[in-house]
C-alpha positions, 0 to 999 in steps of 0.5 A: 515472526511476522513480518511485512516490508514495504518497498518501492517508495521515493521521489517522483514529479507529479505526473510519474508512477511509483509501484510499492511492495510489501513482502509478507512471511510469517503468516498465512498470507493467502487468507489475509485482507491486505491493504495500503495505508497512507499517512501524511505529517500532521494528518490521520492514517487514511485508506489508500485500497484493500485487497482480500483473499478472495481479491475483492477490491476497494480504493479511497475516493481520492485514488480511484482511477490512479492507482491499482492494488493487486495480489501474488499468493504465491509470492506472499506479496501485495502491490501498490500501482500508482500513476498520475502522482500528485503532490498531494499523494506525499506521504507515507506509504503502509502494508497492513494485514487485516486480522487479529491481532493485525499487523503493520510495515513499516513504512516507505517513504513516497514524495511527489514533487509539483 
């Protein structure tokens, strides 16, 4: 079965650095376009980056500069490098694999404190 699980996820003052994990099984990882979604209460699910398996890279205009989004084949993971955390950037943090069907984490949880 498929599965992808996030973790990495917490509580950080602005400012500070949180690095995300998402573990992949079940599926050919390598050929997958991996990317971060984000969703805060109230709001719709937004793009943080993407990944694709020939590791092309796209960032949100919100993250840019801030975070990286990177790629082990090997180890059926993707990585989520967030620096200069800004409250703005609470939220909830998802692992998706592009694709049909596609599929989601569940989720870790990210809370920056000002």
């Amino acid at each position: 079965q498929v599965q992808l699980v996030e973790s990495g996820g917490g509580l950080v003052q602005a400012g500070g650095s949180l690095r995300l994990s998402c573990a992949a099984s079940g599926i050919t990882f390598s050929l997958n376009t991996m990317l971060w979604y984000r969703q805060a209460p109230g709001n719709q699910r937004e793009l943080v980056a993407g990944i694709t398996s020939g590791s092309r890279i796209t960032y949100g205009d919100f993250v840019k500069g801030r975070f990286t989004i990177s790629r082990d084949n090997a180890k059926n993971m993707v990585y989520l490098q967030m620096n200069s955390l800004k409250p703005e950037d609470t939220a909830v943090y998802y692992c998706h694999a592009a694709g049909w069907p596609s599929y989601w984490g569940q989720g870790t949880q990210v809370t920056v404190s000002s």
